[in-house]
matplotlib code that plots the C-alpha trace (Angstrom):
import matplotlib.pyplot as plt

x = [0.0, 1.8, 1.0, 0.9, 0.1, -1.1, -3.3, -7.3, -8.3, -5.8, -8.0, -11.5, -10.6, -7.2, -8.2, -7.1, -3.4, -3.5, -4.1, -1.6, 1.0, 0.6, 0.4, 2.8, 5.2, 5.3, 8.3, 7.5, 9.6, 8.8, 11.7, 9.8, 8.4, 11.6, 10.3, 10.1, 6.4, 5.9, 2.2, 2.9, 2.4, 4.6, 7.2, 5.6, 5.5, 9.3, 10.2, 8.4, 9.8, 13.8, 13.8, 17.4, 16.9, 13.5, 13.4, 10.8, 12.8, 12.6, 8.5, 6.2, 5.4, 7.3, 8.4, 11.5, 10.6, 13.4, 13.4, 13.8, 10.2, 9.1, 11.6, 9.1, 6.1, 7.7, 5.1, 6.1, 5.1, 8.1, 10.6, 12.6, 14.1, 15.0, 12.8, 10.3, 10.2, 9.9, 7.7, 5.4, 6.1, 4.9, 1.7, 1.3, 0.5, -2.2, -3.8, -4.5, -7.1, -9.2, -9.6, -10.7, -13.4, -14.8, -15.9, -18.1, -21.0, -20.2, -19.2, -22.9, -24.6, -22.9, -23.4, -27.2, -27.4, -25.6, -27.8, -31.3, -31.4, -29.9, -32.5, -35.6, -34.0, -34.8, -31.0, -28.2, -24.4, -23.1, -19.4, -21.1, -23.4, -22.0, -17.8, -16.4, -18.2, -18.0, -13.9, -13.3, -16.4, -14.7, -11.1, -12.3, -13.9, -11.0, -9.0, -11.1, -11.8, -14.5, -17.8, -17.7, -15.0, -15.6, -17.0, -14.2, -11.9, -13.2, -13.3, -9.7, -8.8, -10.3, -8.7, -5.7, -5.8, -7.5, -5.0, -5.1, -5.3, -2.1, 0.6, 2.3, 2.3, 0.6, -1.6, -1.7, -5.1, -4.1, -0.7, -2.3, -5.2, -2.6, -0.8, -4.6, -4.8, -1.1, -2.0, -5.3, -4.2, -1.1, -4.3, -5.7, -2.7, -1.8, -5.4, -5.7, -2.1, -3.6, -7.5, -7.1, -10.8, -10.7, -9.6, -6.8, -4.4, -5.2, -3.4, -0.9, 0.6, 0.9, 2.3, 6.0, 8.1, 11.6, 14.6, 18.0, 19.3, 17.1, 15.1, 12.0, 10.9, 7.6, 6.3, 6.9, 3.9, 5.4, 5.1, 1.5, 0.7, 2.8, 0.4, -2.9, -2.1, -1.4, -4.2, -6.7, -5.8, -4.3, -6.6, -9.8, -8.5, -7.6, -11.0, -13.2, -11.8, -11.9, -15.8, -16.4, -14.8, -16.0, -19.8, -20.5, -19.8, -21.3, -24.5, -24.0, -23.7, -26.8, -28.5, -28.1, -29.1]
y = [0.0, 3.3, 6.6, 9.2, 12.6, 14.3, 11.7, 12.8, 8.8, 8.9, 11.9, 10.5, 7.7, 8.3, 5.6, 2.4, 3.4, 4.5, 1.2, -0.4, 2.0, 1.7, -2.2, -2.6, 0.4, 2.9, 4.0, 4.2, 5.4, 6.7, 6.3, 8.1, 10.9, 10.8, 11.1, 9.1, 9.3, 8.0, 7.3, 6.1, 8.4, 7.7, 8.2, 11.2, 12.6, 11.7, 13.3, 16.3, 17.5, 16.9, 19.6, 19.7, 16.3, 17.1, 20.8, 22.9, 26.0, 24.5, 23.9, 21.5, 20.2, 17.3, 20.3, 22.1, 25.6, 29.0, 30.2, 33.7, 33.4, 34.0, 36.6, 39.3, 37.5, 34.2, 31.5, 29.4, 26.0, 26.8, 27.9, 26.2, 27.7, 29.8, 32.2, 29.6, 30.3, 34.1, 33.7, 31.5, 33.5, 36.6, 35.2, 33.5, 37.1, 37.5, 33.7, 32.8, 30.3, 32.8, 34.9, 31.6, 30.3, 33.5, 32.5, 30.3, 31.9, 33.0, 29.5, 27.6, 30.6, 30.8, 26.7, 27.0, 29.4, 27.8, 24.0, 25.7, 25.9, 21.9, 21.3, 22.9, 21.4, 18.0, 17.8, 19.2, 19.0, 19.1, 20.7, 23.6, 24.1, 24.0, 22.7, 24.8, 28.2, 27.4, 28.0, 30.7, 32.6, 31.7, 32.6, 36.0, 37.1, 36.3, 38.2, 41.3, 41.2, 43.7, 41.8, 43.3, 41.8, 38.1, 37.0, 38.5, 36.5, 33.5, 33.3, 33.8, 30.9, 28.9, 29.6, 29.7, 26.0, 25.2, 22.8, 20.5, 16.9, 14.2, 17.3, 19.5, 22.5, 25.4, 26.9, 30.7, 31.2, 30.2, 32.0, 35.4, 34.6, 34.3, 37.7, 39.6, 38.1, 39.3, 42.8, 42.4, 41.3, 44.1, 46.8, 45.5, 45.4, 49.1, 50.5, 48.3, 50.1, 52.9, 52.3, 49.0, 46.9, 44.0, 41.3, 39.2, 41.3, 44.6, 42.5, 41.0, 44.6, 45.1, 42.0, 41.7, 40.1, 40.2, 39.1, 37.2, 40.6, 42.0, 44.3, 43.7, 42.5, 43.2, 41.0, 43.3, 43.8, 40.8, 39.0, 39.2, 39.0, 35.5, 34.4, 35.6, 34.0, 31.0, 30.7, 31.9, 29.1, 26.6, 26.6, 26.8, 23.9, 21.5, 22.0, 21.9, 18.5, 17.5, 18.2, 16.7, 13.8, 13.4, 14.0, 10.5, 8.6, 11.4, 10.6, 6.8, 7.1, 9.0, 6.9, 4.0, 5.9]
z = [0.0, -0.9, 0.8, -1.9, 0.2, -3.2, -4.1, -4.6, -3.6, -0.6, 1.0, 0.1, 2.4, 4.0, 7.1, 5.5, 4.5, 8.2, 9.5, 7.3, 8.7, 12.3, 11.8, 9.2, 8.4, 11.2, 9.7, 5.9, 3.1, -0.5, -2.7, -5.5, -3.6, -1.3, 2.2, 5.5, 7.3, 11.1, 12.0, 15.6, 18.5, 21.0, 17.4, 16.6, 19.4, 19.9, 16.9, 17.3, 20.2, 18.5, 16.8, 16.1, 13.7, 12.8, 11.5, 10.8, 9.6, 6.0, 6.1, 7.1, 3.9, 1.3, -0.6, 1.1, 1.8, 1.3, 5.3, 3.5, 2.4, 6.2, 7.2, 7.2, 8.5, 10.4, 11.7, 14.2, 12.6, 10.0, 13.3, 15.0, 19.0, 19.5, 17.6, 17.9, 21.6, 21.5, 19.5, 21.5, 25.0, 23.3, 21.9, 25.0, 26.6, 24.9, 23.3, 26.9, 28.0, 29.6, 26.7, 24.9, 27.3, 27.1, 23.3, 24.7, 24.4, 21.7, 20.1, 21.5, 19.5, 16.3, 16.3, 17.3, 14.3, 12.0, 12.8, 12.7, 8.8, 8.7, 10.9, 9.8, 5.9, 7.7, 6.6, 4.6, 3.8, 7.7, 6.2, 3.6, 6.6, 10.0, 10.2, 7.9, 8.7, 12.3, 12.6, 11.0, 12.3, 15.8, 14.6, 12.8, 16.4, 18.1, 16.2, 16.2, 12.4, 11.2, 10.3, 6.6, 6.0, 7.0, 4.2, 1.4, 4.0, 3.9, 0.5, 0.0, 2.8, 1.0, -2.4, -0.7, 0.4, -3.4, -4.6, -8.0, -8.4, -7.8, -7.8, -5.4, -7.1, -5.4, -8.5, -9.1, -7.7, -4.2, -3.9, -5.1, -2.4, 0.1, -1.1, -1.2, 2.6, 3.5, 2.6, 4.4, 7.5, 7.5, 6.9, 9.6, 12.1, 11.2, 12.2, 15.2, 16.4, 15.9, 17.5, 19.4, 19.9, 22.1, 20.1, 20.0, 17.4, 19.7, 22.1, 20.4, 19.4, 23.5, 24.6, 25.8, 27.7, 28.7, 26.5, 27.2, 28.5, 30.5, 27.9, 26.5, 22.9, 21.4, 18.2, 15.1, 12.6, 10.1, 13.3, 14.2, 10.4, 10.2, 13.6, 12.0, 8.4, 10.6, 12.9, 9.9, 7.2, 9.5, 12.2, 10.3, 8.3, 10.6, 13.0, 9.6, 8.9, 12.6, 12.8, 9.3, 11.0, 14.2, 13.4, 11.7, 15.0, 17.2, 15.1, 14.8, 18.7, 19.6, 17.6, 19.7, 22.6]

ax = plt.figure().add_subplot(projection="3d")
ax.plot(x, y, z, "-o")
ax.set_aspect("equal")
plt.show()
């Protein structure tokens, strides 16, 4: 069984190669793609926390990335420490877990709202409808972004992840989706300098904390861009694709209550 990362069929049903894997080849190598994939925790985990063998500052991707290309706006998932640490204790200041469970309420609404039109359908398409509007609704209050502007967003996260079928090439359409959202987000940063709200970037341009000598280091614009490009494509993503995941059993289990 061959994992093949760009592979269309691989994604409709990734769960079988995942199995064969763990049971058969936790440490699996493509000669023709030329990498090594671990699909065991307790190895992944290992590996993830060597940092010195297992890099990041080249991308998290098959395709090596130019560090240079995050010099202005760095993201931590393409860092390594140090910079990976300062970077971490200064969004730390302000990404704490208070500031999160006080989306709560916020989070129960925006899924009520987002269900009621499933429901009163008698039914719908659960990831149009309610996991992939959900995150970035979330992420885009967090971060304070204007509510005209939401939708123009989203649009361009999702271009920006469009990718085309069985190659690794990153088509047009999504690279100048992710410039149109650089600019954006370094807009936004500037007039929330200048007129903070109470979201998470108004915060982010206060936070500090002391460096090695005794001074202390703010995160620069590029900075908080890099985090908010980050948190906005990654982390809508990854919490789509969980929910579109998890649902299925969730249902299959209240069923047999």
């Amino acid at each position: 069984m061959e994992l093949n990362p760009f592979s269309h069929e691989f994604h409709e049903d990734p769960y079988p190669t995942y199995r064969f894997l763990r049971d058969r080849r936790p440490l699996y190598r493509n000669d023709d793609l030329d990498f090594y994939a671990l699909s065991r925790f307790r190895d992944v985990h290992d590996a993830s926390l060597d940092w010195q063998t297992y890099s990041s500052a080249e991308g998290t991707t098959l395709e090596r990335m130019n560090p240079k290309l995050f010099e202005v706006t760095p993201m931590m998932i393409f860092m390594d420490p140090p910079g990976h640490d300062r970077l971490r204790r200064l969004v730390s200041r302000a990404f704490t877990p208070r500031r999160v469970a006080a989306l709560e309420p916020f989070v129960r609404g925006t899924v009520r709202g987002l269900l009621e039109p499933l429901v009163s359908a008698g039914g719908g398409d659960v990831v149009r409808g309610l996991s992939g509007p959900l995150p970035m609704q979330v992420i885009f209050t967090m971060l304070g972004v204007p509510a005209a502007d939401r939708e123009w967003m989203r649009e361009r996260m999702d271009l920006s992840l469009d990718r085309d079928r069985d190659t690794p090439v990153i088509p047009d359409r999504a690279i100048g989706a992710m410039a149109e959202m650089m600019g954006y987000w370094f807009r936004l940063v500037a007039e929330l300098r200048a007129r903070p709200n109470d979201g998470l970037i108004a915060a982010l341009c206060s936070a500090e904390v002391e460096a090695g000598d005794g001074a202390t280091t703010r995160l620069s614009d590029g900075e908080i861009v890099g985090f908010c490009s980050l948190l906005g494509s990654a982390g809508s993503e990854t919490v789509t694709k969980l929910l579109g995941n998890e649902l299925p059993d969730v249902w299959e289990a209240d069923q047999k209550r």
